[in-house]
C-alpha positions as CSV (number, residue, x, y, z in Angstrom):
1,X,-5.6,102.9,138.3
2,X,-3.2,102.3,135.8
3,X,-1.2,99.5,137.4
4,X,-4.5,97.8,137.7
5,X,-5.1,98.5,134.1
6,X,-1.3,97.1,132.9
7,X,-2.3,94.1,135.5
8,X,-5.2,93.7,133.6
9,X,-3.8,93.8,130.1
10,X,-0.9,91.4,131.2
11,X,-3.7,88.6,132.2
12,X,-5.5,89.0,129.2
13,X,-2.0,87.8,127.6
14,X,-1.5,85.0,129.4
15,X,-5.7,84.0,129.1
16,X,-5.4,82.4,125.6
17,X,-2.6,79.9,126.7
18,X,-4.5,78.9,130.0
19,X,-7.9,78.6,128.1
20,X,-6.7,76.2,125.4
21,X,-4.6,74.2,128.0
22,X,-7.9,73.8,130.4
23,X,-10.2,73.0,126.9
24,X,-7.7,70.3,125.8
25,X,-7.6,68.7,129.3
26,X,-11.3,68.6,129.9
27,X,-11.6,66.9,126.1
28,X,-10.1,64.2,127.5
29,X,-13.3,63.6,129.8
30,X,-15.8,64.1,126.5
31,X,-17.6,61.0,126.9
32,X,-18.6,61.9,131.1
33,X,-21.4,64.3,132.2
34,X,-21.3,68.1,131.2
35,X,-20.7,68.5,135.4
36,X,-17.4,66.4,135.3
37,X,-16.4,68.4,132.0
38,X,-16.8,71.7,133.8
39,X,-14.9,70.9,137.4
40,X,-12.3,69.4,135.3
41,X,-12.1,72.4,133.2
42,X,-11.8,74.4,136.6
43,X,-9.2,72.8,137.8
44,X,-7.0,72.6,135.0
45,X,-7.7,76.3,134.4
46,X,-6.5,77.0,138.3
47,X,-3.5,74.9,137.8
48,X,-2.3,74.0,134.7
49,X,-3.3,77.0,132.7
50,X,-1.6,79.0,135.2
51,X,1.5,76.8,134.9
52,X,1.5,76.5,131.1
53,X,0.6,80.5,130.3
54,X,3.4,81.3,132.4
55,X,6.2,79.1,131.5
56,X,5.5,80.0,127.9
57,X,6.2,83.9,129.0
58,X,9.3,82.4,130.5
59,X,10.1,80.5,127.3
60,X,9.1,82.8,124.8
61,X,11.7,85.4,124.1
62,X,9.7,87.7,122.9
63,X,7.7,87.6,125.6
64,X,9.9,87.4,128.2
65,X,11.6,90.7,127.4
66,X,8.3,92.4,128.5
67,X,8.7,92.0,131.9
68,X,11.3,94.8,131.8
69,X,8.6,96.9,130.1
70,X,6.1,96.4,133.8
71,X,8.8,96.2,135.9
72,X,9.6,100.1,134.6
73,X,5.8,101.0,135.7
74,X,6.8,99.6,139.1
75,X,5.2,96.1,138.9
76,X,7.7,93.5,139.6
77,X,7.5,90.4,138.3
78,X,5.9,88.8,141.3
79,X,3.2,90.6,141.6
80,X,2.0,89.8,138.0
81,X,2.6,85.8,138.3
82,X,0.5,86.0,142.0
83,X,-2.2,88.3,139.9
84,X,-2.7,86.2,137.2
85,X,-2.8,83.4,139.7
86,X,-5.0,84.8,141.8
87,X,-7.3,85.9,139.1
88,X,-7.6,82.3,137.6
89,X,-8.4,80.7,141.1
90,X,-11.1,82.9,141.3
91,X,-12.2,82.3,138.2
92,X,-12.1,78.2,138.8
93,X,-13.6,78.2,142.2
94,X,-16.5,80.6,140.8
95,X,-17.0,77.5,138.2
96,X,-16.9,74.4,140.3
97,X,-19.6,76.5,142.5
98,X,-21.4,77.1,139.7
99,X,-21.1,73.1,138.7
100,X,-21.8,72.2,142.1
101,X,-25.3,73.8,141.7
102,X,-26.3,73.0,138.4
């Protein structure tokens, strides 16, 4: 329970990044229908939020220095970058679904 709880905590740090990169790629589609806007938004949430929220924990010195902090509760490294990836598909397919019914 508490690894999924530290899991948890360490994608809500990486959900700000991945937000803002997947709004400022689906402004560039403004002027197209709201159902364009939102798959866009999906995908660059699945692929390029991912990429971007996590390089900038790579980047980040600050940042990066937590790793040691989860990898002391026994959650290596890799299994927080395939959760938070894993999490964000999810998240983008349940929205493309949800624009392919609207």
């Amino acid at each position: 329970m508490v690894k999924i709880q530290l899991l948890a905590i360490f994608y809500k740090s990486t959900l700000t990044i991945s937000i803002c990169f997947a709004v400022m790629t689906a402004a560039l589609a403004m002027f197209g229908s709201p159902i364009i806007l939102l798959r866009l938004f999906a995908v660059s949430f699945m692929t390029g939020g991912t990429i971007s929220s996590l390089l900038y924990r790579e980047i980040s010195p600050k940042l990066k220095n937590e790793y040691y902090f989860y990898y002391n509760q026994a959650i290596a490294k890799p299994m927080l970058i395939v959760t938070c990836a894993t999490v964000n598909v999810i998240i983008g397919v349940l929205l493309i679904l949800i624009s392919c019914y609207i």
